[in-house]
C-alpha positions as CSV (number, residue, x, y, z in Angstrom):
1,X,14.0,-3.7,45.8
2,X,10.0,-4.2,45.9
3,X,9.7,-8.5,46.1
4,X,6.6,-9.7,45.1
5,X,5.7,-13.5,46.7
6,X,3.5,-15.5,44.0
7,X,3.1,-19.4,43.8
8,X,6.0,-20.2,45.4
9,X,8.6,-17.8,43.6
10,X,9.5,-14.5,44.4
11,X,8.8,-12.2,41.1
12,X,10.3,-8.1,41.1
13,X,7.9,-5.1,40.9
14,X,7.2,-4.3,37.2
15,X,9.0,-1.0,37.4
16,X,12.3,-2.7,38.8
17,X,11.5,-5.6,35.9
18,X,11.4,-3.1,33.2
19,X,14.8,-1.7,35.0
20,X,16.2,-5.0,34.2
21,X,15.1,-5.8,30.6
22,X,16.0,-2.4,29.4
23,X,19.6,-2.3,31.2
24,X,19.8,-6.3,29.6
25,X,18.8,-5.3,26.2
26,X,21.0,-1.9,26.3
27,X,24.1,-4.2,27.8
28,X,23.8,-6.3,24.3
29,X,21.6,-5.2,22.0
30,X,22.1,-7.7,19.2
31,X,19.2,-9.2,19.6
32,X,17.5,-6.0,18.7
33,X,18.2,-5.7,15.4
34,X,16.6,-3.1,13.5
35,X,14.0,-2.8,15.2
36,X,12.3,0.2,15.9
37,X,8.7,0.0,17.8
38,X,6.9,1.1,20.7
39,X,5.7,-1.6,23.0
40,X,2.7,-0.2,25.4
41,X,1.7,-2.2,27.8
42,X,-1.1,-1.6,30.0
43,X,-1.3,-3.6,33.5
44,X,-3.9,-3.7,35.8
45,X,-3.7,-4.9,39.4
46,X,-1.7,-3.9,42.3
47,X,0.8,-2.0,40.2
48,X,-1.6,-0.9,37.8
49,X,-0.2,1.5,35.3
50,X,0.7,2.1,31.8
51,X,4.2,1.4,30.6
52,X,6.4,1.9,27.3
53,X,9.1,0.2,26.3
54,X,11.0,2.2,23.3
55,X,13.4,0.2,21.5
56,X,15.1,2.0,18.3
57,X,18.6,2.1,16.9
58,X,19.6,-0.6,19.0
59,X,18.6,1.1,22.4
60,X,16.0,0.4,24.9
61,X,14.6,2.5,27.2
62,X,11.0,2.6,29.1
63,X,8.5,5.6,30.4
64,X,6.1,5.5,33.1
65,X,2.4,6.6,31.6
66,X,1.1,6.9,28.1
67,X,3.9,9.4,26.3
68,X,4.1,8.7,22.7
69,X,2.4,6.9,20.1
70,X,2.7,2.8,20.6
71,X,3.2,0.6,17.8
72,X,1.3,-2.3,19.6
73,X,-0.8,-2.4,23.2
74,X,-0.6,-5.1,25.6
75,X,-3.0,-4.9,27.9
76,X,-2.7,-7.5,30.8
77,X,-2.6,-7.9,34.8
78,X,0.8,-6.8,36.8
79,X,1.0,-10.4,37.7
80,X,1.1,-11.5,34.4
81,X,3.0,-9.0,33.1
82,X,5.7,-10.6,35.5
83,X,5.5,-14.2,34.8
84,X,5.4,-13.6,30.8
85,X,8.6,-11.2,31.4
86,X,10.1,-14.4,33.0
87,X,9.6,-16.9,30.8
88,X,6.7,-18.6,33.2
89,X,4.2,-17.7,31.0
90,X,3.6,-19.0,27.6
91,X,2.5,-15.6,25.7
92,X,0.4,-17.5,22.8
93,X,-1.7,-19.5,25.8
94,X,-2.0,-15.9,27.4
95,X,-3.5,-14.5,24.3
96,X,-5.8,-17.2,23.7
97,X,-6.7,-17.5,27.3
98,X,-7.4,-14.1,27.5
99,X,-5.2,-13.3,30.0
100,X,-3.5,-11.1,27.5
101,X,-5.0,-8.6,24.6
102,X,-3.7,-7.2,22.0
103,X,-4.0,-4.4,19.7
104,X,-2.0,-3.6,17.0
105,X,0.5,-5.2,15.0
106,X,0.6,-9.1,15.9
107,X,3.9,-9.7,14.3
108,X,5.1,-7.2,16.5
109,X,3.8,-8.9,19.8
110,X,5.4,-12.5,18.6
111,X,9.0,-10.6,18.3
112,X,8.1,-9.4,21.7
113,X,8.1,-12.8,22.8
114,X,11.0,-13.6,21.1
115,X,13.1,-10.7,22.9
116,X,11.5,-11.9,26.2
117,X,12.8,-15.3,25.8
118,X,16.6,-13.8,25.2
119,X,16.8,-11.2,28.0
120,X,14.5,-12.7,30.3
């Protein structure tokens, strides 16, 4: 396991993080609902990249790179990425910091912080 040291807390890579919200959300997917969208997120910094996180039918799963049409794009930096997947960063102040940019469906991106917040 890649560990990441930032501000006094130690953070996993993104690829191991998205390991970990996609196992969490697969392990007890009530929190998923109905739902059935297509989360791209694109990070810059030093695990730049673009990821996809697929959740339908009450399943999760994530690719590496830019495979399928995305409901939503979040476009942000790696570090960021890892503190909003934790809970350490307040996705609304993000947005309106510009720390984080959207495109697509907002509504979508709000439930995104809602999931966060449950399998964080």
């Amino acid at each position: 396991m890649t560990i990441h040291f930032y501000l006094g807390g130690f953070f996993m890579a993104v690829k191991e993080k998205f390991d970990t919200l996609t196992e969490r959300m697969n392990a007890n997917p009530a929190h998923l609902g109905t739902m059935s969208v297509l989360y791209k997120f694109e990070l810059s910094g030093d695990e730049a990249g673009t990821y996809q996180l697929h959740i339908k039918d009450q399943a999760a799963r994530y690719t590496l790179g830019d495979t399928e049409d995305e409901d939503i794009t979040l476009i942000m930096k790696d570090k960021d990425f890892l503190k909003l997947s934790e809970g350490n960063l307040n996705p609304t102040m993000a947005y309106m910091s510009g720390k984080l940019k959207v495109r697509g469906d907002l509504g979508k991106a709000m439930k995104l912080q809602t999931l966060l917040s449950e399998y964080a």
